[in-house]
N, C-alpha and C positions, 0 to 999 in steps of 0.2 A: 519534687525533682531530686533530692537528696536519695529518697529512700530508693528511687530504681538506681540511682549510681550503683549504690550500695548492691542491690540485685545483681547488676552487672557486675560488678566485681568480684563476686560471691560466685557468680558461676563461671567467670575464667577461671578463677583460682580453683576452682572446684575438676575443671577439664584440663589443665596441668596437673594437678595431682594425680587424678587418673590414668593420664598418658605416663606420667613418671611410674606409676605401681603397675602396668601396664609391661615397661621395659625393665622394670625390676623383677617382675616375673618372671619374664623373655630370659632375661640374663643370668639370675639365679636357675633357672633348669637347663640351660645351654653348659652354665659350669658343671652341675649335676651329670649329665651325659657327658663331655665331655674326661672327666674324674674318673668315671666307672669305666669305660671305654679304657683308657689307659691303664688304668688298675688291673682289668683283666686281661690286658693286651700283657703287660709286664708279670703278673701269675703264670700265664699260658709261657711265656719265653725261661720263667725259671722254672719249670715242669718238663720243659719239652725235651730235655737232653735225658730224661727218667723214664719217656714212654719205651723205649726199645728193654731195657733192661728189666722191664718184670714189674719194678716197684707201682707202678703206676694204674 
């Protein structure tokens, strides 16, 4: 009886972790796209006053 607790336990703790690395994922590439989006949203506005004049 001991030894299936122990199963049990093993593989909740086993499907929390996964759901957590799961939304750790989800969320480290949502910052990822987010970041770059901005990054080049803020490039393109400090360029843009340079496209008329030649330099660009």
């Amino acid at each position: 009886m001991k030894m299936k607790e122990i199963i049990e336990k093993d593989r909740k703790n086993a499907t929390v972790i996964s759901i957590l690395l799961g939304v750790a994922v989800i969320a480290s590439t949502s910052a990822y796209l987010i970041f770059k989006f901005v990054s080049e949203r803020t490039y393109r506005r400090k360029w843009e006053d340079y496209d008329d004049c030649g330099l660009a």
